[in-house]
matplotlib code that plots the C-alpha trace (Angstrom):
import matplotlib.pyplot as plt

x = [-41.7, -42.2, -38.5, -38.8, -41.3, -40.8, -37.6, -37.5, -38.5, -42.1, -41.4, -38.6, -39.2, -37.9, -41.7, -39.3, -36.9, -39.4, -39.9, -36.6, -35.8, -38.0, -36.1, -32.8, -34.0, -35.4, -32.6, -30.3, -28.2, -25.9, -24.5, -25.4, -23.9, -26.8, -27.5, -30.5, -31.8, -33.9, -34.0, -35.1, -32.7, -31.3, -30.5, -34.3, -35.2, -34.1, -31.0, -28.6, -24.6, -24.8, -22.4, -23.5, -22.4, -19.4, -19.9, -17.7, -16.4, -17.7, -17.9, -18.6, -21.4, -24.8, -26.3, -29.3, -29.5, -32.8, -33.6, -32.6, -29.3, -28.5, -30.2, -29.6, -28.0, -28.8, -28.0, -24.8, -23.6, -22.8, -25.2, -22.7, -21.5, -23.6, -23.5, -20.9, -24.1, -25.9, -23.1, -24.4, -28.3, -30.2, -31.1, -34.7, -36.4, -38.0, -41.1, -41.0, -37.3, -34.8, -32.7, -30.8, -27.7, -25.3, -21.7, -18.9, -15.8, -13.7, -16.0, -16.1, -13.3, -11.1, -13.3, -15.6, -19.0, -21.2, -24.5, -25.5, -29.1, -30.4, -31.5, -35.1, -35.7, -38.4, -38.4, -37.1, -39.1, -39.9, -38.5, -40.5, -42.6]
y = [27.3, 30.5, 31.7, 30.0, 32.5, 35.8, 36.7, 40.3, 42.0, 40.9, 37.8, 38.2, 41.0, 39.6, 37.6, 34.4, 35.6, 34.5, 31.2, 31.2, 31.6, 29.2, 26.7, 27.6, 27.1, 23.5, 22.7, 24.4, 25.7, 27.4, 29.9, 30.8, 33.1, 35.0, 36.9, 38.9, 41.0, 43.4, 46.1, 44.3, 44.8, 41.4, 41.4, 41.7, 38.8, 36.4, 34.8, 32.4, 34.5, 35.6, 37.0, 38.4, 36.2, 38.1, 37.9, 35.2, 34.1, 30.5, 29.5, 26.3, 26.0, 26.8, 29.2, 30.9, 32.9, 34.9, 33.8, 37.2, 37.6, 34.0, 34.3, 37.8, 39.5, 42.6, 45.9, 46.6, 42.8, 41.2, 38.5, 35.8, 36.4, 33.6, 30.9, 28.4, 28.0, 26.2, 23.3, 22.4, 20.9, 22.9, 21.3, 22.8, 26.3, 28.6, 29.7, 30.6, 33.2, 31.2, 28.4, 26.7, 24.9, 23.1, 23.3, 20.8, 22.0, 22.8, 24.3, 23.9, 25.4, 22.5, 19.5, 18.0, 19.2, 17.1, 16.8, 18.9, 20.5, 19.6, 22.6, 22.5, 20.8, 20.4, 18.2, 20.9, 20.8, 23.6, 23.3, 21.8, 24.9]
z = [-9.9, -10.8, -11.1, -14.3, -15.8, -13.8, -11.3, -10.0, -6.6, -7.6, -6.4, -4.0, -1.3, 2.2, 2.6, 3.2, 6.4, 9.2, 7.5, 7.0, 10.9, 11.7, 9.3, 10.5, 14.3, 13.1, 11.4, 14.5, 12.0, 14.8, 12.0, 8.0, 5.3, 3.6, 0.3, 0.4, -2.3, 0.1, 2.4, 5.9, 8.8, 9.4, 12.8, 13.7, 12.5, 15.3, 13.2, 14.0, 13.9, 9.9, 7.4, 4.5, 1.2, -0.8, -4.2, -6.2, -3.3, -2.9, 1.5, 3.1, 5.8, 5.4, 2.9, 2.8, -0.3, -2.2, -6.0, -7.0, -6.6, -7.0, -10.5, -11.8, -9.3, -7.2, -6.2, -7.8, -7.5, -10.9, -12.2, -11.7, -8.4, -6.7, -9.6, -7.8, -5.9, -8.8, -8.4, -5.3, -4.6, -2.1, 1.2, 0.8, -0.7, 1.7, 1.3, -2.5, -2.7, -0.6, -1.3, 1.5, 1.0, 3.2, 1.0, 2.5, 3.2, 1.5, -1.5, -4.8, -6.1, -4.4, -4.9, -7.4, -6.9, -5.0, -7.0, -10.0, -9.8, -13.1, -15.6, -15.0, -11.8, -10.3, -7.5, -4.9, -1.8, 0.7, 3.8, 6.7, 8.9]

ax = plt.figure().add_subplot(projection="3d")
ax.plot(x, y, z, "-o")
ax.set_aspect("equal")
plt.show()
């Protein structure tokens, strides 16, 4: 895991959002709100319907969101603009810098969380290719 020992754009540049594709195509996620920390023009990257992820504004559906701004943030978007997220137990990780989740509606802020990922973790598996 190394976003316990090293988070920055060293580790998260956009190498995940073709995996990612091909996870959300699997999965047949038919739409997704993402967070990502990079540069890459989403819409080339054969995507189901997306919305990008507003900061501290928690959504139900599918999530697909980079390590970096779930962790420290990104870009001019405060370091805790993601951290609802860490209520909820990814489905899977992509690649290495993307954490899928599936939140139930409604979110958190008007239920219990479902399952708390433990500090530490380390039993998070990588979505199937």
């Amino acid at each position: 895991h190394p976003e316990k020992i090293l988070l920055d754009s060293d580790l998260d540049w956009g190498q995940d959002l073709l995996r990612l594709s091909a996870v959300l195509r699997q999965k047949e996620v038919d739409k997704v709100s993402i967070a990502y920390a990079g540069s890459a023009d989403l819409s080339q990257f054969d995507l189901p319907p997306f919305r990008q992820l507003t900061p501290h504004q928690p959504t139900a559906g599918w999530v697909a969101i980079s390590l970096l701004p779930l962790k420290i943030g990104a870009h001019y978007i405060p370091t805790d603009s993601f951290y609802w997220l860490e209520a909820y137990r990814p489905v899977c990780l992509v690649g290495r810098s993307i954490r899928l989740y599936y939140v139930p509606d409604p979110p958190l802020e008007q239920r219990e969380p479902i399952e708390r990922l433990p500090a530490g973790a380390d039993d998070l598996q990588e979505c199937a290719k």
